[in-house]
C-alpha positions, 0 to 999 in steps of 0.5 A, spaced: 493 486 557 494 483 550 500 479 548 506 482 545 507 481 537 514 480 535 515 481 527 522 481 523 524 486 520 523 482 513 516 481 514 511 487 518 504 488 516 500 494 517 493 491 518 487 493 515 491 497 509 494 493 503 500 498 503 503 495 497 509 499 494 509 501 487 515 497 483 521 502 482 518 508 487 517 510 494 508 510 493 505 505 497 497 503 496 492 506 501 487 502 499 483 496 505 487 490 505 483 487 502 481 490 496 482 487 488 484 490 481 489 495 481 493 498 488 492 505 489 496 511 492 491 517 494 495 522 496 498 523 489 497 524 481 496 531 478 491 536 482 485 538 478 480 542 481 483 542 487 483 534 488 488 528 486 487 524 482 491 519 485 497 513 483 495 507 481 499 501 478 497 493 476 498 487 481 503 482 481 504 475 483 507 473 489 507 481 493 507 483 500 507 489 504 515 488 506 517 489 498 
């Protein structure tokens, strides 16, 4: 059995998925935790042809997944 993670409710991390929030929205990244350049919401943006083109907004200094 592994043992129990405790976590605050400042600071939880969801491993493996950046899920950085966009500033001033509800989108989070869904890109891998540790990709570079802008972050990225998938599931969202206009619909063309059937696809998404997604949501995508710069990094800043200092963000974690509880902002």
């Amino acid at each position: 059995m592994s043992p129990k993670r405790t976590a605050t409710a400042e600071h939880i991390e969801i491993p493996g998925i950046c899920f950085i929030r966009q500033p001033e929205s509800t989108l989070r990244c869904t890109l891998s935790a540790d990709h570079h350049g802008e972050h990225q919401h998938c599931y969202s943006g206009p619909l063309t042809h059937g696809f998404r083109a997604g949501t995508t907004w710069p990094r800043r200094a200092g963000e974690t997944q509880a902002d």
